[in-house]
C-alpha positions as a Markdown table, in Angstrom:
| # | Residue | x | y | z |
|---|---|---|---|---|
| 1 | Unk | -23.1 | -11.7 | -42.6 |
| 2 | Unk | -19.6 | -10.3 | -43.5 |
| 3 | Unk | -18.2 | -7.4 | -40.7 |
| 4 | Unk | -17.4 | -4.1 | -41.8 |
| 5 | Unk | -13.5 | -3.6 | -42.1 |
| 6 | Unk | -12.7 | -0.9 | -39.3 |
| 7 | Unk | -11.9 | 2.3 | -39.4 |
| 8 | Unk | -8.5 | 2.6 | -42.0 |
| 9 | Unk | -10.2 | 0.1 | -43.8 |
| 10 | Unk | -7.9 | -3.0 | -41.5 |
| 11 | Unk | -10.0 | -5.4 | -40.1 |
| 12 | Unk | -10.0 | -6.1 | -36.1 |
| 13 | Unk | -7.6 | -8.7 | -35.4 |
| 14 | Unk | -8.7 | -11.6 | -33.2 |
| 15 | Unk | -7.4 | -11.5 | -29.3 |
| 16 | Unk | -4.9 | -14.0 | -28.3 |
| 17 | Unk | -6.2 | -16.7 | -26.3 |
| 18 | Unk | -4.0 | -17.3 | -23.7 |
| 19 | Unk | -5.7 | -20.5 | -21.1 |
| 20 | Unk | -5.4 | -19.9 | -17.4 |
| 21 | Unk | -2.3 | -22.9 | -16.1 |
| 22 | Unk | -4.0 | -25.7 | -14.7 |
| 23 | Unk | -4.0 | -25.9 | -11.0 |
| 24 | Unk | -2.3 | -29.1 | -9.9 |
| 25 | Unk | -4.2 | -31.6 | -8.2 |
| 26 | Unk | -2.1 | -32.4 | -5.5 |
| 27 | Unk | -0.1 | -30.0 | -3.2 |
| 28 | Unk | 2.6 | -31.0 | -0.6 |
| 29 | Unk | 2.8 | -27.9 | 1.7 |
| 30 | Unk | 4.5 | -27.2 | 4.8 |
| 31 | Unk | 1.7 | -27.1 | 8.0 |
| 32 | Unk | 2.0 | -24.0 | 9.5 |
| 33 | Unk | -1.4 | -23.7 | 11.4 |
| 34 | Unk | -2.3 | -24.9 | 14.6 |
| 35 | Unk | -5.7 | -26.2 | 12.6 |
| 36 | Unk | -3.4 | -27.6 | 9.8 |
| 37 | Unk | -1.4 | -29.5 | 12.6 |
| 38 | Unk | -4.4 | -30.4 | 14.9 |
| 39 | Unk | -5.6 | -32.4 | 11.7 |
| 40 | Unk | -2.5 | -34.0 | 10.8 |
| 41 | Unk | -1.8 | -35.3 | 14.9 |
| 42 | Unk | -5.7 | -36.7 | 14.2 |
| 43 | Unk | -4.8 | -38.7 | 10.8 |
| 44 | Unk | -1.5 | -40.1 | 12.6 |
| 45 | Unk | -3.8 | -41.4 | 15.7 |
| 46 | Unk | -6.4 | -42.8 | 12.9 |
| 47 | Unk | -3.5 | -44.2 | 11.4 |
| 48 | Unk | -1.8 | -46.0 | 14.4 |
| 49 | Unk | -4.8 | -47.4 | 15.5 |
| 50 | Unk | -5.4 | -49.1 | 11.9 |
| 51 | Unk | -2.1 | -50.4 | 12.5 |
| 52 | Unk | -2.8 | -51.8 | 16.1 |
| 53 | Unk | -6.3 | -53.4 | 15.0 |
| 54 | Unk | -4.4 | -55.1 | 12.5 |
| 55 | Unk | -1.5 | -56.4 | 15.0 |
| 56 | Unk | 1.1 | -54.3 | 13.2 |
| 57 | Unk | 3.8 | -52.0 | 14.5 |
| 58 | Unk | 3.3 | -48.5 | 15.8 |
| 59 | Unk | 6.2 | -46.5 | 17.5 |
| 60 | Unk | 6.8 | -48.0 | 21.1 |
| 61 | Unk | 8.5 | -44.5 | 22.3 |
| 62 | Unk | 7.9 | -41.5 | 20.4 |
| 63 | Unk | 4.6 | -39.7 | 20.7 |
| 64 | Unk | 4.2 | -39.3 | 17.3 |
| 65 | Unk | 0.9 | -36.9 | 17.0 |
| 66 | Unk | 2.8 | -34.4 | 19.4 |
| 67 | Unk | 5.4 | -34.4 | 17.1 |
| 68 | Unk | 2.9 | -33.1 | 14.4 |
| 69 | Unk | 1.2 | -30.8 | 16.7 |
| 70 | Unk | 4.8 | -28.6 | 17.6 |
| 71 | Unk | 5.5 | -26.1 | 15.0 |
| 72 | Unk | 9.0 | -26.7 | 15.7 |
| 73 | Unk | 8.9 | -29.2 | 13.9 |
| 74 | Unk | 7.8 | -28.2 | 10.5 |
| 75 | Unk | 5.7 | -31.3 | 9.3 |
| 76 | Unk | 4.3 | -30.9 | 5.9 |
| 77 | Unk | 1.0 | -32.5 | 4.3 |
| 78 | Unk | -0.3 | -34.0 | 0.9 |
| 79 | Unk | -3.6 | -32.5 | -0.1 |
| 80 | Unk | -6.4 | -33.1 | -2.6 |
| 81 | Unk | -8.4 | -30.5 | -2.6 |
| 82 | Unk | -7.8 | -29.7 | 0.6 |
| 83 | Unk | -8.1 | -33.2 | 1.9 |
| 84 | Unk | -5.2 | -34.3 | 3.9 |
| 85 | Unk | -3.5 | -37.8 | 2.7 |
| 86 | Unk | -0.8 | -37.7 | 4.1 |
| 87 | Unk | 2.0 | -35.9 | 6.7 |
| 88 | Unk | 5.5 | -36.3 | 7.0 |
| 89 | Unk | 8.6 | -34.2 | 9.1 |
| 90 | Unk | 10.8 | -33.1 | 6.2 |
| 91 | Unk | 14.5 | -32.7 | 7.6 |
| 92 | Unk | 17.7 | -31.9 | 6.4 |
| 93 | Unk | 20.6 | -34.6 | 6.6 |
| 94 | Unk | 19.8 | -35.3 | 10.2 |
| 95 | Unk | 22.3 | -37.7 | 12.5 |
| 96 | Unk | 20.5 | -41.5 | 11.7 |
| 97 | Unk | 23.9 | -43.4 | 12.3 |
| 98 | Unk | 23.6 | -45.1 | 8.7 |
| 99 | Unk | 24.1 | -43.5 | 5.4 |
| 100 | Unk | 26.9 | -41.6 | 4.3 |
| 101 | Unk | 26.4 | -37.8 | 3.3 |
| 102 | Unk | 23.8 | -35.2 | 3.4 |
| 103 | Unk | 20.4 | -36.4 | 2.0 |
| 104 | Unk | 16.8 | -35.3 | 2.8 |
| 105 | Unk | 15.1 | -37.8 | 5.5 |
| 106 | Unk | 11.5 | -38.2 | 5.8 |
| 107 | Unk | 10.5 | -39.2 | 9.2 |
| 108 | Unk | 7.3 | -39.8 | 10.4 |
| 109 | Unk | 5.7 | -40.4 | 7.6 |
| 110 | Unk | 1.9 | -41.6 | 8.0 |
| 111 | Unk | -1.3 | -41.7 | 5.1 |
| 112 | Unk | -4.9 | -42.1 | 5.7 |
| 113 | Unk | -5.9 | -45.7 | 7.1 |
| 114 | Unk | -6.6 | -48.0 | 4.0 |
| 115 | Unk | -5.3 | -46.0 | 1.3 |
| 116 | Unk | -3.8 | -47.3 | -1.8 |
| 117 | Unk | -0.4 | -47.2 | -2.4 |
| 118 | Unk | -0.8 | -44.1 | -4.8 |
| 119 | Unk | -0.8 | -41.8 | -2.1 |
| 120 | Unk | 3.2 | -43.0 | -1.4 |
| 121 | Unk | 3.7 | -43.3 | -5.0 |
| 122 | Unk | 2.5 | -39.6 | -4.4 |
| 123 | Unk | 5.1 | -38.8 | -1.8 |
| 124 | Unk | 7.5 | -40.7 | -3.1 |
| 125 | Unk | 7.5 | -38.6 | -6.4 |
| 126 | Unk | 7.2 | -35.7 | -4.5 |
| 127 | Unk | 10.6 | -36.4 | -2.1 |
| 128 | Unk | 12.7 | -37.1 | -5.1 |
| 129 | Unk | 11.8 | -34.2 | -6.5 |
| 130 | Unk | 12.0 | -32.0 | -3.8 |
| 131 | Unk | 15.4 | -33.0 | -2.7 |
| 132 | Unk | 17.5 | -32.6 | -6.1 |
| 133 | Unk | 15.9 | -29.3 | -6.4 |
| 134 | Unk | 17.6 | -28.5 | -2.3 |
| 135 | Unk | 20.9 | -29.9 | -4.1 |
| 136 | Unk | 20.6 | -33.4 | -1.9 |
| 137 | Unk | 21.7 | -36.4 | -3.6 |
| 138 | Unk | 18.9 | -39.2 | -2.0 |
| 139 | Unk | 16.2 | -39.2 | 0.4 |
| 140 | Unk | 16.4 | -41.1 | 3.6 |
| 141 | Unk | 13.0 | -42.7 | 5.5 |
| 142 | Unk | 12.9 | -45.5 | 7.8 |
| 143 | Unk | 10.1 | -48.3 | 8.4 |
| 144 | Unk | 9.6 | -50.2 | 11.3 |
| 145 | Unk | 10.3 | -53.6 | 11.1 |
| 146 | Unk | 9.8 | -55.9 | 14.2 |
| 147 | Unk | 10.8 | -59.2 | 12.3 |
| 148 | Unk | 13.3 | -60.2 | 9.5 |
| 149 | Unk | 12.6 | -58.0 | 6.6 |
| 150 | Unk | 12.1 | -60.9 | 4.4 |
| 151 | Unk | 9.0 | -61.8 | 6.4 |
| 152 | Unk | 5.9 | -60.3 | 6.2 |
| 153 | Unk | 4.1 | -58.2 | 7.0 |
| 154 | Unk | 7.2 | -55.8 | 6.3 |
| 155 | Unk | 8.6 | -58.0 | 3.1 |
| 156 | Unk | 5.2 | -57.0 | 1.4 |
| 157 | Unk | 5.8 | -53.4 | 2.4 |
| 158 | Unk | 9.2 | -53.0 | 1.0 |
| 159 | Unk | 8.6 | -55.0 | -2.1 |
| 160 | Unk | 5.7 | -52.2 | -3.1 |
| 161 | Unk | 8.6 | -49.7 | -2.1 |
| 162 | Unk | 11.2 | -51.2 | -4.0 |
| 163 | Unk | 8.9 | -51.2 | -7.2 |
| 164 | Unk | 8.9 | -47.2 | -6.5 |
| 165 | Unk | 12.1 | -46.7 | -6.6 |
| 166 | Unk | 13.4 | -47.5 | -2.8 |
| 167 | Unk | 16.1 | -49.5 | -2.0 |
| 168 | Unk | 16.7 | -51.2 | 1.1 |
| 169 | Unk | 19.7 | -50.5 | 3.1 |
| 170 | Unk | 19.8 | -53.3 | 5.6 |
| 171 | Unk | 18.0 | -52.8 | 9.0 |
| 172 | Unk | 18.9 | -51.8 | 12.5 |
| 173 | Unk | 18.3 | -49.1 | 15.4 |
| 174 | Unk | 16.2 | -46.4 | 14.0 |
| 175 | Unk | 16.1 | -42.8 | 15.5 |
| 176 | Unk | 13.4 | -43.8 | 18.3 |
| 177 | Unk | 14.8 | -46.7 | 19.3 |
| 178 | Unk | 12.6 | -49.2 | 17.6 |
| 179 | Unk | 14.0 | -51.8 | 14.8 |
| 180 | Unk | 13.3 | -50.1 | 11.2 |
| 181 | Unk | 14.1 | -51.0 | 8.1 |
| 182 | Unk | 16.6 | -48.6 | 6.2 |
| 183 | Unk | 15.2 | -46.8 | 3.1 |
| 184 | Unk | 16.7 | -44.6 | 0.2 |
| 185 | Unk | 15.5 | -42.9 | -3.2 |
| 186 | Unk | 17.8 | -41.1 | -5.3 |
| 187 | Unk | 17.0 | -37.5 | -5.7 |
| 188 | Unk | 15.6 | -36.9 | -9.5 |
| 189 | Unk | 14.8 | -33.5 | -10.9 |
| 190 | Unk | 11.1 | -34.3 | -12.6 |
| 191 | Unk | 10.2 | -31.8 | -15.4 |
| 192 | Unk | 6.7 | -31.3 | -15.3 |
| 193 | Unk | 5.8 | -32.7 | -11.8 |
| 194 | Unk | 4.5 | -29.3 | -10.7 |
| 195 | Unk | 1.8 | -30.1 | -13.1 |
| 196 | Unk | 0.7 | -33.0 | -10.5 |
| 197 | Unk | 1.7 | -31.7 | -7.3 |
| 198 | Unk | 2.6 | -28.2 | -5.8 |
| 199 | Unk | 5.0 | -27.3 | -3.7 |
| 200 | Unk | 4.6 | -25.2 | -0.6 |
| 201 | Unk | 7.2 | -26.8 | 1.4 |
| 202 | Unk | 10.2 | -24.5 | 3.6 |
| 203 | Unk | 13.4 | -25.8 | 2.4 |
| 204 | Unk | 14.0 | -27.8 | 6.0 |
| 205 | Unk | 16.7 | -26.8 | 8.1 |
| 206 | Unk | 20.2 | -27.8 | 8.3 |
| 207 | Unk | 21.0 | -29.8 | 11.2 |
| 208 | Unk | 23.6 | -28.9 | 13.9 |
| 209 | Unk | 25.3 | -32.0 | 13.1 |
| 210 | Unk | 25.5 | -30.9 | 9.0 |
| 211 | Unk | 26.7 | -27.4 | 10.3 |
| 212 | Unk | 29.6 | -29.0 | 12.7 |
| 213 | Unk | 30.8 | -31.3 | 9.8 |
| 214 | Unk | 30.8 | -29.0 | 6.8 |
């Protein structure tokens, strides 16, 4: 059955349809509840204790889940649907001793126990991204690493980091005293990541040590 034409004699026309923007499935986002904190110190315990079951390294001095519970410290998380994957202390060019100018280091960086390696493809992604758009050049982490990197259980670590796009910068004295291995990603602008995974991260801070030698 045929509409009448309205009134003029011009027919309606049809509404635009204009799709709501898909939410992305992931989100990195900066922990700024005691809650949001209390759960990430809880997945870092989880986490070192998967490590100690399985006779590999955990932090001999730094009381890592503290670290997560001080808002001082900023940490950030990787959610799916709410679910927390992973946390990580985002920082700004801080003092490591190796590396030469400002980059963005991720220390402290812990997923759930007996995840896949998609949730550090995840953050991996994310960090690359996240630095070229704070106008750093790489991203800086650190592994521990209690035995020569070409031995395992570390050399099967760093090869799945390589294939993501880390490169290994030797090894030596990391920030808490332990041996670590040295890591660094270029910083890549990625059109259409936001897509994937959000963004609610605080630009981190810039460290005294930046300030003094800018």
């Amino acid at each position: 059955m045929n509409r009448p034409p309205a009134a003029g004699g011009e027919r309606l026309a049809a509404a635009p349809f204009n799709p709501a923007p898909l939410a992305a499935v992931y989100e990195v986002r900066t922990l700024s509840t005691d809650a949001e904190r209390e759960e990430a110190a809880a997945l870092v315990q989880d986490r070192q204790r998967w490590l100690v079951l399985r006779g590999l390294p955990v932090p001999a001095q730094a009381d890592v889940p503290a670290l997560f519970r001080d808002p001082q410290t900023k940490p950030a998380g990787l959610f799916e649907d709410g679910k927390l994957l992973a946390c990580m202390i985002p920082e700004h060019g801080p003092g490591l001793g190796w590396g030469e100018g400002p980059c963005l280091f991720l220390g402290c960086v812990h997923t759930l126990p007996g995840q896949p390696d998609d949730i550090t493809r995840l953050v991996t992604l994310w960090a690359s991204d996240f630095a070229a758009r704070q106008g750093l050049p790489v991203v800086r982490a650190e592994a521990l690493a209690r035995h020569p990197l070409d031995a395992d259980p570390i050399a099967a670590l760093l090869r799945r980091l390589t294939d993501m796009g880390w490169s290994i910068q030797g090894s030596g004295t990391g920030r808490e005293g332990d041996r670590v291995a040295r890591l660094e990603l270029a910083a890549e602008h990625r059109s259409g990541l936001s897509t994937l995974i959000g963004c609610r991260v605080h630009a981190p801070e810039t460290t005294p040590e930046d300030r003094g030698s800018a």
